[in-house]
ROZAGU-381908 format. One record per residue: residue number from 1; residue in one letter; x negated, y, z negated of N, C-alpha, C, CB in turn. Coordinates in pm, 1 decimal. Atoms other than C-alpha are relative to their C-alpha. Glycine has a CB too. Example, Ala and Ser with C-alpha at 12.3 -4.5 7.8 and 13.67 -1.06 7.14 Angstrom:
BEGIN
+-----+--------+----------+----------+----------+----------+----------+----------+----------+----------+----------+----------+----------+----------+
| num | residu |      npx |      npy |      npz |     capx |     capy |     capz |      cpx |      cpy |      cpz |     cbpx |     cbpy |     cbpz |
+-----+--------+----------+----------+----------+----------+----------+----------+----------+----------+----------+----------+----------+----------+
|   1 |      a |    -89.0 |   -119.0 |      0.0 |  -1230.0 |   -450.0 |   -780.0 |    -90.0 |    120.0 |      0.0 |     99.2 |      2.7 |   -124.6 |
|   2 |      s |     82.0 |   -119.0 |      6.0 |  -1367.0 |   -106.0 |   -714.0 |     77.0 |    109.0 |    -73.0 |    -41.4 |     46.2 |    141.5 |
+-----+--------+----------+----------+----------+----------+----------+----------+----------+----------+----------+----------+----------+----------+
REM end
This chain:
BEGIN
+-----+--------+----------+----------+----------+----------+----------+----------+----------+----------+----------+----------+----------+----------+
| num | residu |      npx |      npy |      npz |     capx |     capy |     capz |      cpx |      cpy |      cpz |     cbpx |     cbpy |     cbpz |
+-----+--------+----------+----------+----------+----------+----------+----------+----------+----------+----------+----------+----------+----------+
|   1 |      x |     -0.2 |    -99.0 |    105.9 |  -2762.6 |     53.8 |  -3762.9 |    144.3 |     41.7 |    -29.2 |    -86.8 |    122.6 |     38.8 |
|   2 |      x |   -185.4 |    -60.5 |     14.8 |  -2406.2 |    134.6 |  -3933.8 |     -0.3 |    145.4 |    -47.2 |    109.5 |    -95.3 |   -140.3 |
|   3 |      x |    -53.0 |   -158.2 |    -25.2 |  -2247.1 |    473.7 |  -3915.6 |     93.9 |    -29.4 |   -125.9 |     91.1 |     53.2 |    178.0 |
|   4 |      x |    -46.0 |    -11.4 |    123.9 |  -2142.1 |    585.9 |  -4258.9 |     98.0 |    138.8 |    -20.9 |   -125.7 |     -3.3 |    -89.8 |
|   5 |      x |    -31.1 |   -156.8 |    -34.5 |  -1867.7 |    832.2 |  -4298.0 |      2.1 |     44.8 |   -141.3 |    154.8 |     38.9 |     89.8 |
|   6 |      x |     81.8 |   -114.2 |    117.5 |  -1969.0 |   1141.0 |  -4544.2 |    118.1 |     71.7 |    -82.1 |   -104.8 |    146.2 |     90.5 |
|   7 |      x |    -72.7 |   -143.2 |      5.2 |  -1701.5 |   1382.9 |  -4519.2 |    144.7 |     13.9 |     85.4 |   -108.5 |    114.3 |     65.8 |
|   8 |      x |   -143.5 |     -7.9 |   -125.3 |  -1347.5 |   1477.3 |  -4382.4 |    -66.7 |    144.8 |     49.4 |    221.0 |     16.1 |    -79.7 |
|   9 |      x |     85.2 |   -108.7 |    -66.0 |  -1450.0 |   1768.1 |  -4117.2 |     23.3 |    136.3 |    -66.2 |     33.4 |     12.0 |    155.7 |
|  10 |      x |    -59.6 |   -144.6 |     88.7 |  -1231.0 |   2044.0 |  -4353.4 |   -143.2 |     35.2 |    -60.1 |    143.7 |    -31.8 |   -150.7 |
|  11 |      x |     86.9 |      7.3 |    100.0 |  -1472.1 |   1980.6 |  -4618.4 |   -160.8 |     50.1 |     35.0 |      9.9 |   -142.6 |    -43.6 |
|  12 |      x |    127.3 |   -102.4 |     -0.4 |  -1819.9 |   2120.8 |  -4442.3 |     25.6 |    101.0 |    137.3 |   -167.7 |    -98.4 |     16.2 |
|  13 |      x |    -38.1 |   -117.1 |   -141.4 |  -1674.5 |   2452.5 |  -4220.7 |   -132.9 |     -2.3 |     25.6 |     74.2 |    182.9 |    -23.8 |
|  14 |      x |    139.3 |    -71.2 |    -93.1 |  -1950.5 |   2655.6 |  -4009.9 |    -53.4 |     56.2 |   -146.1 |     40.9 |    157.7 |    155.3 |
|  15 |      x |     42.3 |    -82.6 |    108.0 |  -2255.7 |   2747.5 |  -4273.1 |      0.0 |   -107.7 |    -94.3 |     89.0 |    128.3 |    -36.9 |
|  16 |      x |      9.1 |    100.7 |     98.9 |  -2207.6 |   2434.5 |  -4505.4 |   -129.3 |    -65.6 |     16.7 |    112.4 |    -97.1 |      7.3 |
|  17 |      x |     98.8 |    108.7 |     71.1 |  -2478.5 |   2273.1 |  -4677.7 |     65.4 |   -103.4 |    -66.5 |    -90.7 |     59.6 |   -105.5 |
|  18 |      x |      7.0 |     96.7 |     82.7 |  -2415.6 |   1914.3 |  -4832.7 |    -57.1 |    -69.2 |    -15.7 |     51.4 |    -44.5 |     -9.2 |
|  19 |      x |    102.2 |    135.6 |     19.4 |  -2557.0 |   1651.2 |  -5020.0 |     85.5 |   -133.2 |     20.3 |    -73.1 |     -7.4 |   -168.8 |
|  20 |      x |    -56.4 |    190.6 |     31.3 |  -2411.0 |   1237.4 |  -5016.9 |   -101.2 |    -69.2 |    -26.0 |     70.5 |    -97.8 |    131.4 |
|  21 |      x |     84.0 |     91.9 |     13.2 |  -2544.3 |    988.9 |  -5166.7 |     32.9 |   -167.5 |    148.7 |     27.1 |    -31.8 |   -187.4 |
|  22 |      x |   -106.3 |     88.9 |   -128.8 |  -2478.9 |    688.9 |  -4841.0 |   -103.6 |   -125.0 |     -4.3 |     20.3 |     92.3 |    206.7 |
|  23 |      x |     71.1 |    113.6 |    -22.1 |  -2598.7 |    324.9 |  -4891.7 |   -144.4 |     42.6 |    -54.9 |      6.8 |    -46.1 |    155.4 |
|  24 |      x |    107.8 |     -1.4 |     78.1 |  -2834.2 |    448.9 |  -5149.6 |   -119.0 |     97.5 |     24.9 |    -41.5 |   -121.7 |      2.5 |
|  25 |      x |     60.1 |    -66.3 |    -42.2 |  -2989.5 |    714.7 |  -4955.6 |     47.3 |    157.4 |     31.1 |    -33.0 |    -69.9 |     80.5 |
|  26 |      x |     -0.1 |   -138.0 |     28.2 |  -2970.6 |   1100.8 |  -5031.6 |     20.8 |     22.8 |    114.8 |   -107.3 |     69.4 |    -61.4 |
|  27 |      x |    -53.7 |    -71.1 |   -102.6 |  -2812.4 |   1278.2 |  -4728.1 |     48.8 |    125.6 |     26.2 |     68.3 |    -48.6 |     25.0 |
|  28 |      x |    -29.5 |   -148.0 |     17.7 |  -2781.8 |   1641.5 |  -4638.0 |     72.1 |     31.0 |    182.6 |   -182.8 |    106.0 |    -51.8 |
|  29 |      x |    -89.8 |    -32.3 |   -115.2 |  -2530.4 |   1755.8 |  -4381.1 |      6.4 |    180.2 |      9.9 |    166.6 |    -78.2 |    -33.1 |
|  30 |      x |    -13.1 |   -184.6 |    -50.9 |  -2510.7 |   2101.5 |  -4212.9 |     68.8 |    -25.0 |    111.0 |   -156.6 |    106.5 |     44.7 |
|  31 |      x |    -70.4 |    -42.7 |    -99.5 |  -2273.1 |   2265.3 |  -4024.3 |    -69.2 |    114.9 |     58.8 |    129.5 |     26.3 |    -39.6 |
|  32 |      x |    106.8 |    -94.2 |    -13.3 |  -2447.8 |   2529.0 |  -3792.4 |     93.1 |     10.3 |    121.6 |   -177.1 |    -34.9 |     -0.6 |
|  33 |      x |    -82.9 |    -29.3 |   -128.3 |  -2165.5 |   2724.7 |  -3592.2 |    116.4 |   -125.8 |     76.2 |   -122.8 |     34.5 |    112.3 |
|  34 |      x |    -53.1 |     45.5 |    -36.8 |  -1973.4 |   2433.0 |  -3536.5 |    -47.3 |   -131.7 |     23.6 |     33.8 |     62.7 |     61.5 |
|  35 |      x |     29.1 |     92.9 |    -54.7 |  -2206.8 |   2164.7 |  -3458.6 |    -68.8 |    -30.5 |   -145.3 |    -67.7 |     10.2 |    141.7 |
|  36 |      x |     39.5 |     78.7 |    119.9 |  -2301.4 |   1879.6 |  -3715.9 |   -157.9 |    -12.8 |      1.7 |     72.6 |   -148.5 |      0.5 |
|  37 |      x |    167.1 |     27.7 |     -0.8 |  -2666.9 |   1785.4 |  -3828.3 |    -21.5 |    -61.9 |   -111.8 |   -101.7 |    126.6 |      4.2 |
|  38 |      x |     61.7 |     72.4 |    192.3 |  -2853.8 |   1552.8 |  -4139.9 |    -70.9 |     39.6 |     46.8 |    -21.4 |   -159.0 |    -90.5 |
|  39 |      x |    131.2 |     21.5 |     40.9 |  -3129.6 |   1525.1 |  -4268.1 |    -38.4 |    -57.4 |    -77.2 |    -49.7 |     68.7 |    -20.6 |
|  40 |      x |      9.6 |    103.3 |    147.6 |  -3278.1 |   1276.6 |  -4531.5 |    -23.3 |    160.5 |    -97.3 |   -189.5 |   -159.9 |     -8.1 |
|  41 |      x |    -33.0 |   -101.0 |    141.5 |  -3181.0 |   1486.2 |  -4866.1 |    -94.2 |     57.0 |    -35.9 |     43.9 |    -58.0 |   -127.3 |
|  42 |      x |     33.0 |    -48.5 |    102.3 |  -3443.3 |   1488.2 |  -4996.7 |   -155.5 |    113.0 |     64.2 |    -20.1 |   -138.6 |   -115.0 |
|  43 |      x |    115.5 |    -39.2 |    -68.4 |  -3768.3 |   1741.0 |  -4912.7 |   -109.8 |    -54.8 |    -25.7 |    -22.3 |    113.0 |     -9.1 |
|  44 |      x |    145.7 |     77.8 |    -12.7 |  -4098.0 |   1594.3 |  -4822.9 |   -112.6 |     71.3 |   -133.4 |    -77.1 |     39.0 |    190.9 |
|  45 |      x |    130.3 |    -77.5 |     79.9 |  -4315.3 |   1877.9 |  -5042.0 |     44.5 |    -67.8 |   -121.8 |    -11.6 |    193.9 |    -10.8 |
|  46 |      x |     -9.1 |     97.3 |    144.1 |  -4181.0 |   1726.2 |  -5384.3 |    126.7 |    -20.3 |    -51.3 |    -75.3 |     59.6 |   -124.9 |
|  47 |      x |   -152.3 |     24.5 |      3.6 |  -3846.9 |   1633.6 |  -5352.3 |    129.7 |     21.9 |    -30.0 |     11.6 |    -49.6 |    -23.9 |
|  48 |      x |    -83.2 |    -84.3 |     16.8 |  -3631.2 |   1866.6 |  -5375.7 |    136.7 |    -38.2 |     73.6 |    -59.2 |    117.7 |     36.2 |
|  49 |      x |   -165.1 |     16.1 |    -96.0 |  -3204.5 |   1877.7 |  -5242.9 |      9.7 |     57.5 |    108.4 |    131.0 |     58.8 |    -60.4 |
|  50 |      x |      8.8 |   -127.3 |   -131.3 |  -3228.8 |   1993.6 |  -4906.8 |    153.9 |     23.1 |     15.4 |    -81.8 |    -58.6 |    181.7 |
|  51 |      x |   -153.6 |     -3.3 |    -35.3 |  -2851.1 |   1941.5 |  -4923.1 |    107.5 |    112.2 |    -60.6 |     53.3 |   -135.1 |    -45.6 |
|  52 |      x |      7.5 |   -109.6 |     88.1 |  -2849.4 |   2199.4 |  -5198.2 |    -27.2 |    160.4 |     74.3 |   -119.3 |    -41.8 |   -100.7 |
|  53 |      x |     19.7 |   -125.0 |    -24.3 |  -3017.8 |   2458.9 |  -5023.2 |     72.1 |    100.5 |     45.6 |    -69.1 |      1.1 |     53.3 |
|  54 |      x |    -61.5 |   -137.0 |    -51.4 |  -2971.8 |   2795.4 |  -4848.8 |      2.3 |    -64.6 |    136.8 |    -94.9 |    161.0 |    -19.8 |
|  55 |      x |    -10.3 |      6.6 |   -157.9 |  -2828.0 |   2755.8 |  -4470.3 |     19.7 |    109.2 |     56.5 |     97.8 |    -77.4 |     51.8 |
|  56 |      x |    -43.9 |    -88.7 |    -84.8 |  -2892.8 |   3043.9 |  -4260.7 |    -59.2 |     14.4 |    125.8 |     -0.9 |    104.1 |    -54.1 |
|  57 |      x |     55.2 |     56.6 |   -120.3 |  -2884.2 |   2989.2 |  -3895.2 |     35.1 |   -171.9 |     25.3 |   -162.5 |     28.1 |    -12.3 |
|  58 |      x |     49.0 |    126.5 |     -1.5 |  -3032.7 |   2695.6 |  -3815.7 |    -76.7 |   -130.2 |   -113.1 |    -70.8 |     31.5 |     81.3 |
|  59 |      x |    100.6 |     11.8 |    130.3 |  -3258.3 |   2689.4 |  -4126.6 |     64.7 |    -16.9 |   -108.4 |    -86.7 |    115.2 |    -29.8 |
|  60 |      x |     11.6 |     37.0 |    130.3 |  -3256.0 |   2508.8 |  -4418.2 |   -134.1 |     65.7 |   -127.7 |    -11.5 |   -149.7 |     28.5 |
|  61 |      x |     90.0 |    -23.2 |     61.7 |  -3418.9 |   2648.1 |  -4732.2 |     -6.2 |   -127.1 |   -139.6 |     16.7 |    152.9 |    -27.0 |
|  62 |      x |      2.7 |     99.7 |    103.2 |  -3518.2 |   2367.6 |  -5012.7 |     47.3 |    108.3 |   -102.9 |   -152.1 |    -85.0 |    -28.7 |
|  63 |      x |    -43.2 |   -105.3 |    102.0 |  -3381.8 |   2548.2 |  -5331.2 |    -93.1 |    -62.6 |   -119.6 |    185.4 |      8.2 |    -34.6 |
|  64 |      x |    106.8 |    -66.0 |    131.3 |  -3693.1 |   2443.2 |  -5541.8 |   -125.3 |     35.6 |     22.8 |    -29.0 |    -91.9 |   -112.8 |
|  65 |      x |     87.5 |    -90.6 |     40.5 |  -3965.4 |   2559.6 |  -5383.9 |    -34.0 |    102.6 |    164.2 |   -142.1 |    -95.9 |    -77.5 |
|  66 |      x |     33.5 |    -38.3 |   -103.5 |  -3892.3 |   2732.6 |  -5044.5 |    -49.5 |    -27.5 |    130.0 |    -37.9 |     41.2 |    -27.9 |
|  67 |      x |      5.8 |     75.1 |   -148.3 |  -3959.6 |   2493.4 |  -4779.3 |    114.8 |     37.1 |     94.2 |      7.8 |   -165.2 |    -15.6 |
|  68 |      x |    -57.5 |    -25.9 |   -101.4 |  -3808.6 |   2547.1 |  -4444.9 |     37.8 |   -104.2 |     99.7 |    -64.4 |     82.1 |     44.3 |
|  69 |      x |    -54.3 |    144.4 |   -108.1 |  -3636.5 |   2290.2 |  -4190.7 |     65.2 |    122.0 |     96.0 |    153.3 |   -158.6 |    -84.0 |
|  70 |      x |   -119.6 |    -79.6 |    -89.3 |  -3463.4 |   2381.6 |  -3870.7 |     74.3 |   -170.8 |     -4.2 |    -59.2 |     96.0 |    206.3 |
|  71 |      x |    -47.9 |    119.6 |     33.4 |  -3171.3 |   2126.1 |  -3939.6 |     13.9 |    -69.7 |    132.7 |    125.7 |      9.4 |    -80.8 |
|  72 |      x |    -17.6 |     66.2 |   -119.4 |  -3137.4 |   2040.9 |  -3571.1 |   -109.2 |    -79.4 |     70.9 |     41.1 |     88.4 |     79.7 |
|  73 |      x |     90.7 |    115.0 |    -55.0 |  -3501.0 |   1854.0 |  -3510.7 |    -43.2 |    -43.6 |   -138.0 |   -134.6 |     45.0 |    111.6 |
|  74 |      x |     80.5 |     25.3 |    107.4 |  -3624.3 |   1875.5 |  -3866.7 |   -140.5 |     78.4 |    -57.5 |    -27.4 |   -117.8 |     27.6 |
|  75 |      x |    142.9 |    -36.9 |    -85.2 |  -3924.3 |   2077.8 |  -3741.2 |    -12.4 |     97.4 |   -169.2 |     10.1 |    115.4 |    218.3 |
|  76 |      x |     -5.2 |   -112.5 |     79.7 |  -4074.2 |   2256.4 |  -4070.7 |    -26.0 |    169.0 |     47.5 |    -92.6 |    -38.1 |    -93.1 |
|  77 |      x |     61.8 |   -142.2 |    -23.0 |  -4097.2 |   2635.7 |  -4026.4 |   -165.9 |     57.3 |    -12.1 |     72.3 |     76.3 |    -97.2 |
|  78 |      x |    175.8 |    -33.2 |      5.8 |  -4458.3 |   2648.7 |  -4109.4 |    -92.0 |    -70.3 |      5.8 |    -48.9 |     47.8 |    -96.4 |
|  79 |      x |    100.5 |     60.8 |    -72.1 |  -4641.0 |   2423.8 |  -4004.2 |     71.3 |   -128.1 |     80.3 |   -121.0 |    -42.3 |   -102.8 |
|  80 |      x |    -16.6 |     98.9 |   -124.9 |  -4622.0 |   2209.7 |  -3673.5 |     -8.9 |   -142.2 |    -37.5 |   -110.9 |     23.6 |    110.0 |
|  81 |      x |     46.9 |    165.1 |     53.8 |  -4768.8 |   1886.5 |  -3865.5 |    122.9 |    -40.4 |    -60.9 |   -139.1 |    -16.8 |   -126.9 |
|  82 |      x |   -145.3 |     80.2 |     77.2 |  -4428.1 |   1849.3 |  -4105.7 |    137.4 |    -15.2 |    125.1 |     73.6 |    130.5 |   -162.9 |
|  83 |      x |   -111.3 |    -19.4 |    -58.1 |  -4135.9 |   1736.3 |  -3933.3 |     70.6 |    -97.5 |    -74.7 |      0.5 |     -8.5 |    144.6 |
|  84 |      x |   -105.4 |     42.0 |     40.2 |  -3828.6 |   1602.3 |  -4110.8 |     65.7 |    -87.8 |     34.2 |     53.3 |     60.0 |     -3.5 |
|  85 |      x |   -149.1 |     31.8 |   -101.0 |  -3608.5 |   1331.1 |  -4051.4 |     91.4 |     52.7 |     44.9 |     74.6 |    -61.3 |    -29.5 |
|  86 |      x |   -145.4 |    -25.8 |    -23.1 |  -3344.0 |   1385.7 |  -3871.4 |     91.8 |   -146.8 |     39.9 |      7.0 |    115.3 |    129.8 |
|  87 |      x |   -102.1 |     83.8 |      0.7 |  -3023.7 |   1152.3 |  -3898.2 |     94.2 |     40.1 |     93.8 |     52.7 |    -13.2 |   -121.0 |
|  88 |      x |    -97.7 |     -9.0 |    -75.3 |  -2802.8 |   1102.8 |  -3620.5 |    194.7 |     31.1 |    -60.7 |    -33.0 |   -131.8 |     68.1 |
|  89 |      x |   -131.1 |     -6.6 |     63.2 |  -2444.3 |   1217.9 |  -3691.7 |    146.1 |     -5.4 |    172.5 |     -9.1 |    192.4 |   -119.5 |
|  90 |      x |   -154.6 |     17.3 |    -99.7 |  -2053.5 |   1186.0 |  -3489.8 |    123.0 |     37.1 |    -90.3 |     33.7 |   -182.7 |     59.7 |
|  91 |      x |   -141.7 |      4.2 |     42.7 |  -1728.4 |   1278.4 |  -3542.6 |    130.3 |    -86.1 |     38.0 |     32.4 |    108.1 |     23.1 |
|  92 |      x |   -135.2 |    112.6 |    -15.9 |  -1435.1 |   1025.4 |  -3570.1 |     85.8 |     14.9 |    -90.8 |    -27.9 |   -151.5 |    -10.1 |
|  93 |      x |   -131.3 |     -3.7 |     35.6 |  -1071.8 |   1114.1 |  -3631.2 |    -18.6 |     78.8 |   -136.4 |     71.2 |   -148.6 |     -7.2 |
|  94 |      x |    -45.5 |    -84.0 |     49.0 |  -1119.9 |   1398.2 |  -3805.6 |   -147.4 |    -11.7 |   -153.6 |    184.0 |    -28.8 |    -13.8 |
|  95 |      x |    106.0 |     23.9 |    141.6 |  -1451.7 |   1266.6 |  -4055.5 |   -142.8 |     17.2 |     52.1 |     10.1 |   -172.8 |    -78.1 |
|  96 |      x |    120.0 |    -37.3 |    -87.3 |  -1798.3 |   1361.4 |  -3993.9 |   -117.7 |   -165.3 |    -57.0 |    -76.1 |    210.3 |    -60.9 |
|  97 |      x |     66.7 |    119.3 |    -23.5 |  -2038.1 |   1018.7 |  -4009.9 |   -155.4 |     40.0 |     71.7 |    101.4 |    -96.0 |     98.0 |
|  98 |      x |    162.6 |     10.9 |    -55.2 |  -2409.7 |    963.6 |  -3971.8 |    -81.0 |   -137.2 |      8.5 |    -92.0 |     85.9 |    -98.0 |
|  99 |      x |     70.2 |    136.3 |    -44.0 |  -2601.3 |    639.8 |  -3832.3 |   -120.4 |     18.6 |   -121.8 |    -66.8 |     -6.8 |    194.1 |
| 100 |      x |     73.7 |     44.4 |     44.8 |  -2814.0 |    500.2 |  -4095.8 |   -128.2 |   -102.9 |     35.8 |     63.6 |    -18.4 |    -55.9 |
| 101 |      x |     20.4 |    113.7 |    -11.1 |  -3127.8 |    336.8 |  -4052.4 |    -20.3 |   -125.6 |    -12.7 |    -17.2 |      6.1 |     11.6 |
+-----+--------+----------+----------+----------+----------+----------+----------+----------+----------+----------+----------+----------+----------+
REM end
């Protein structure tokens, strides 16, 4: 699986939401206190920018219709059955990168 880099690390401080598009696939990056996290972009309920949304915490909010992620498993906030991809991510020389599968 190749590791795609997104971002130089300036570019998402603590609290950042982003989107990338990476090898054709919508990508949402969060910073949360310091530590990196994806998620596939887009939300499961009807496909909304998760990369867009609100980040507070841990939590992702979709910004079209209020879905919830915790960006660090994916896990939806309300119900146990949704869970999210989550995309592996690393930092190298200063750029933040996420393993594609």
């Amino acid at each position: 699986m190749p590791w795609i880099t997104l971002v130089d690390e300036d570019d998402c401080p603590p609290g950042a939401a982003r989107e990338f598009v990476a090898e054709g696939r919508v990508v949402a990056i969060f910073n949360v206190q310091g530590d990196i996290y994806a998620l596939d972009g887009i939300c499961p309920h009807q496909g909304g920018p998760l990369g867009q949304g609100t980040l507070e915490g841990c939590i992702v909010t979709c910004p079209w219709h209020g879905w919830q992620f915790d960006v660090r498993d994916g896990q939806n906030q309300l119900s146990p059955r949704v869970c999210h991809t989550v995309l592996p991510t690393k930092r190298e020389q200063g750029k933040i990168l996420v393993e594609l599968p």
